[in-house]
C-alpha positions in Angstrom: 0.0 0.0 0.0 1.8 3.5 -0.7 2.4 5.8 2.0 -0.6 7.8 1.0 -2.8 5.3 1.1 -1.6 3.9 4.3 -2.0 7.2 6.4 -5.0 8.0 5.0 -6.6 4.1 6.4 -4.7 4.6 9.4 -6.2 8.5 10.3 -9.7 6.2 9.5 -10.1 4.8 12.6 -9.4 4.2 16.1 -7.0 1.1 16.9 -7.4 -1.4 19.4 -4.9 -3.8 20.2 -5.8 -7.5 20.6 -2.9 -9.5 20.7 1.5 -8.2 21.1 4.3 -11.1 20.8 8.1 -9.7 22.4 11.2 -10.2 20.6 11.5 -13.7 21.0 7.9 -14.7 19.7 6.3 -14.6 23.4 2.8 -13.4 23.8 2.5 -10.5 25.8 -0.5 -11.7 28.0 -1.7 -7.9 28.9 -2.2 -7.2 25.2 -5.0 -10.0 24.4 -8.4 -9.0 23.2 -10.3 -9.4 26.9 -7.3 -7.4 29.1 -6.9 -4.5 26.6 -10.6 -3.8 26.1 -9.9 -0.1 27.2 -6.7 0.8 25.2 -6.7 2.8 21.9 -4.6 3.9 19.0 -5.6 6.9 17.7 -3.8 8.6 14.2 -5.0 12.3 13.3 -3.2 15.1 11.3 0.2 14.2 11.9 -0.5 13.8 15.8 -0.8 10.3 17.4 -2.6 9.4 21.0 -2.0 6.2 22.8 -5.2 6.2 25.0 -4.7 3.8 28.1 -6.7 2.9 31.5 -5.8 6.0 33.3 -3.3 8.0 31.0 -2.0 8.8 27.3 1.0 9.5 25.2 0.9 11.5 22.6 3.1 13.0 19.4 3.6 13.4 16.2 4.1 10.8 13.4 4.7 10.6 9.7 4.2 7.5 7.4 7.5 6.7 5.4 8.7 4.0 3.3 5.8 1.5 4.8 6.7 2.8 8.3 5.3 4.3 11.2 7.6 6.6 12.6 7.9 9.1 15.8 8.8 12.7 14.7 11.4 13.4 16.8 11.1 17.2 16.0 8.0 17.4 18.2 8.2 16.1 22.0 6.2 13.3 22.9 3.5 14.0 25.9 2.7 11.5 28.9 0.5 12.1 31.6 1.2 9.7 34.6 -1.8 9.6 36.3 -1.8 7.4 38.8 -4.8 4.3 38.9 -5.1 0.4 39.5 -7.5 -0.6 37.6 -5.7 -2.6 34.2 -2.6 -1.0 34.8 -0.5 -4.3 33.5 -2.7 -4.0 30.5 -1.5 0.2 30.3 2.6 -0.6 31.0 2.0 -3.1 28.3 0.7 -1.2 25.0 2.9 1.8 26.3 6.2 -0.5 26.4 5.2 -2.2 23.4 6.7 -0.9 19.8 4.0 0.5 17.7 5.5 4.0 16.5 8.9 3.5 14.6 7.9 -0.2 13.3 6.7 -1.5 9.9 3.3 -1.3 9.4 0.3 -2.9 7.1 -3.3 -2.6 7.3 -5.5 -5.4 5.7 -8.9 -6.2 6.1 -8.8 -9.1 7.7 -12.1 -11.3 9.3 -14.6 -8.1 8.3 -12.6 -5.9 10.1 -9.4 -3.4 9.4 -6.3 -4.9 11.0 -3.7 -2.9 11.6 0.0 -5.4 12.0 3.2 -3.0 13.6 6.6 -4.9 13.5 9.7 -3.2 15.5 13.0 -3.8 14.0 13.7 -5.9 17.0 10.9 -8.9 15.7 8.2 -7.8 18.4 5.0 -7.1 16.8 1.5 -6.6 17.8 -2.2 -6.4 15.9 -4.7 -3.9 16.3 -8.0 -3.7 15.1 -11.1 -1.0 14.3 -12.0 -0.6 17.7 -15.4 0.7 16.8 -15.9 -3.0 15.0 -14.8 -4.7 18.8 -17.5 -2.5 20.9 -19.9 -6.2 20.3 -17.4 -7.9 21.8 -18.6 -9.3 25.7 -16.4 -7.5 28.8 -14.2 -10.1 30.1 
């Protein structure tokens, strides 16, 4: 998909994450599609928002060469609320590589899926969250 096209489908809607694997292939059990119910990606006009339990990191971003990458021009914002309720689910999308990774979005199942792999081998999938709001709470 060009670069164009890719930002444009990824400004489209918001992402939720359903399932992350580390480095080394392991699942990252906060990331599954009951425990982070409440997280979202969101992509607008060059700005991105990582919306967690209790808090959010946001920035800017620019689509290049099939990659989603952090403008480092721009500082990144974190608030640091403090909260208990799905916090391991919260430490895990923050840690987990979404901005400077390679990304594709297919529609996959009925649903736009959004797949982010780091450099590193850790990747994680994200879906339309609005397609996810039938989905039962845990």
């Amino acid at each position: 998909m060009p670069d164009a096209r890719l930002a444009e489908r990824l400004q489209s809607v918001d992402w939720r994450p359903v399932w992350a694997r580390d480095a080394h292939g392991k699942p990252v059990a906060a990331l599954n599609l009951k425990l982070g119910r409440d997280l979202r990606a969101r992509f607008r006009n060059g700005s991105y928002e990582l919306i967690g339990v209790c808090n959010t990191v946001s920035g800017a971003y620019r689509v290049e060469g099939g990659r989603l990458l952090r403008d480092r021009r721009l500082d990144t914002v974190e608030t640091t609320a403090g909260c208990r309720r799905d916090m391991a689910a919260e430490r895990a999308f923050f840690a987990q590589p979404l901005l400077d990774t390679r990304i594709s979005i297919d529609w996959q199942r009925r649903v736009w899926t959004l797949h982010a792999i780091a450099d590193d081998g850790s990747r994680m999938e994200l879906v339309d969250a609005a397609v996810l709001k039938t989905v039962p709470d845990r």
